[in-house]
C-alpha positions as semicolon CSV with decimal commas, in nm:
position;residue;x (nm);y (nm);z (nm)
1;X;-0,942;-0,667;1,768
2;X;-1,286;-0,525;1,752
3;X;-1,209;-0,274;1,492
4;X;-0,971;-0,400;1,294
5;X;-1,187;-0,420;0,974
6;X;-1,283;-0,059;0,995
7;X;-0,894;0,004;1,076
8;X;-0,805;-0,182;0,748
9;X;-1,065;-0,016;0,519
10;X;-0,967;0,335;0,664
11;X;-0,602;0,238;0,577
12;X;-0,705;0,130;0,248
13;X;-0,830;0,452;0,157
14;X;-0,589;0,672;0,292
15;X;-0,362;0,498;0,117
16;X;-0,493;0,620;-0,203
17;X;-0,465;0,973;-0,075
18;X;-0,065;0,864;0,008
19;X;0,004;0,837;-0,358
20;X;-0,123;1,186;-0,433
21;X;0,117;1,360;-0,160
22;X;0,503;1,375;-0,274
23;X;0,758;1,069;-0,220
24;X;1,074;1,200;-0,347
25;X;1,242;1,550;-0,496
26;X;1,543;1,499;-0,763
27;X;1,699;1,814;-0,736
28;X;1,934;1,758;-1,051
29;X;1,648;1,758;-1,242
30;X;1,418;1,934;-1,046
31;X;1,147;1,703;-1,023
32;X;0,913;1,605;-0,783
33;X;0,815;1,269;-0,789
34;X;0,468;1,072;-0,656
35;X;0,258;0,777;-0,694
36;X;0,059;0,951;-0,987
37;X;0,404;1,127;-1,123
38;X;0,653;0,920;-1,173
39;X;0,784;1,016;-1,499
40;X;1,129;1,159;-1,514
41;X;1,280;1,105;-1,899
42;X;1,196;0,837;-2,145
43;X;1,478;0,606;-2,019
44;X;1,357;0,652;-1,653
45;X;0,980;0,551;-1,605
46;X;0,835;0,442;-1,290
47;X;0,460;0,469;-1,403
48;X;0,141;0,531;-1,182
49;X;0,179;0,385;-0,907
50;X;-0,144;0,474;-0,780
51;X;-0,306;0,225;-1,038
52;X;-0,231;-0,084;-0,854
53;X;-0,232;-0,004;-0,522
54;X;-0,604;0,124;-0,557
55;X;-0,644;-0,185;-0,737
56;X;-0,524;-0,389;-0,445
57;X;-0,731;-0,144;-0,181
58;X;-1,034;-0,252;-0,350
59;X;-0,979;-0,574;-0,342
60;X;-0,883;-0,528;0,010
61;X;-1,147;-0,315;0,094
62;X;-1,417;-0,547;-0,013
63;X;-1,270;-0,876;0,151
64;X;-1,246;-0,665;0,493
65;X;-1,624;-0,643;0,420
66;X;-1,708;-1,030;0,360
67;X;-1,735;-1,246;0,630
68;X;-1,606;-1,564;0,482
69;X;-1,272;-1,709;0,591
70;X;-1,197;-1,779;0,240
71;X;-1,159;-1,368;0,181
72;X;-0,937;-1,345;0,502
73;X;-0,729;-1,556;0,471
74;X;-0,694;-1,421;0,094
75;X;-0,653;-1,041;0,246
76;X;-0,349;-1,187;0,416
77;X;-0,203;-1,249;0,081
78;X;-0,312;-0,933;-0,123
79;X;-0,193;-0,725;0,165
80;X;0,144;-0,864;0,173
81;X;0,168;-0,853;-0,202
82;X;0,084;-0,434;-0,132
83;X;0,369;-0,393;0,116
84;X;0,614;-0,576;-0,061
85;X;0,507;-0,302;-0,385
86;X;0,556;-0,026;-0,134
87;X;0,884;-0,145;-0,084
88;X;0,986;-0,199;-0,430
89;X;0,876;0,203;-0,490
90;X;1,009;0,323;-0,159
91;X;1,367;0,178;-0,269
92;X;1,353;0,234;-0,633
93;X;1,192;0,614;-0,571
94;X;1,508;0,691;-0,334
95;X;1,759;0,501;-0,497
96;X;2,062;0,726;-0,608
97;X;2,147;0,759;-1,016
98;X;2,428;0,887;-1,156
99;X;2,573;1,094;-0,863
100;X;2,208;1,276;-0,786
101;X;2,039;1,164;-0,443
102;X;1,673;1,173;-0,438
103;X;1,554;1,388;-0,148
104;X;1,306;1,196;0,066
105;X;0,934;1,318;0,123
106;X;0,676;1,246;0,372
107;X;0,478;1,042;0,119
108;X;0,742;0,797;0,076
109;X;0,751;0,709;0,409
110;X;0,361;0,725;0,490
111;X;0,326;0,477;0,200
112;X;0,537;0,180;0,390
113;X;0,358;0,292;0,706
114;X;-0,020;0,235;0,579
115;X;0,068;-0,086;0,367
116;X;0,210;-0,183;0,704
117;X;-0,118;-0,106;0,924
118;X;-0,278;-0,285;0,626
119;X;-0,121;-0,598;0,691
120;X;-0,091;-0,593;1,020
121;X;-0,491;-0,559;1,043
122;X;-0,528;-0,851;0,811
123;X;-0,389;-1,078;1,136
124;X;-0,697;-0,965;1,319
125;X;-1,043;-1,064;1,131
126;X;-1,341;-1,017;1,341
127;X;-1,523;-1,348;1,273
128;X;-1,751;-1,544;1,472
129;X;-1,678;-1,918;1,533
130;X;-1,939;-2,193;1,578
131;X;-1,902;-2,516;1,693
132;X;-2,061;-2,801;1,550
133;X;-2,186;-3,107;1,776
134;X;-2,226;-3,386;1,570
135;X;-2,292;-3,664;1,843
């Protein structure tokens, strides 16, 4: 794909703005949890969630920008690392406790979406191959 880079990098950084919006409401509690909130009680701690995936979109972001094979074929790696964390928080930030049910938010669900167009983008480097003749 021709702009599957650019695709990747926007994906990168909207998925920072993802962790801002809301992924789940506890209404037992009545609590509203996101990728910078995700502090219920001090038995029940998710952290900031936001941390490491802008940690891994930088990463990401900068090997979408270098044209080595070395960085994408790594980007294939970090990304998949990325959707397998959205996955751990879209379970664990849904998962039922003690008889109260999490009500599902749009964040939650945008979150599995980007890290998805993340990956799937990391299948398509735009890189130039030259052939060597050695004869």
């Amino acid at each position: 794909m021709k702009y599957s880079q650019l695709i990747g990098i926007f994906c990168c950084l909207s998925l920072v703005a993802v962790c801002t919006l809301p992924w789940s409401y506890v209404p037992g509690i009545d609590i509203t949890l996101s990728g910078i909130n995700g502090y219920v009680n001090d038995e029940l701690n998710f952290g900031k969630q936001i941390i490491v995936h802008s940690f891994f979109s930088a990463i990401l972001i900068l090997f979408f920008l270098l044209p080595k094979i070395w960085a994408k074929r790594s980007n294939i790696f970090i990304a998949a690392v990325n959707l397998a964390l959205a996955i751990k928080n879209s379970i664990l930030f849904t998962f039922c406790r003690e008889g109260i049910c999490p009500e599902k938010r749009a964040g939650i669900f945008l979150l599995v979406i980007t890290c998805a167009l993340i990956q799937a983008m990391t299948f398509f480097p735009k890189m130039t191959i030259t052939e060597k003749n050695d004869f």
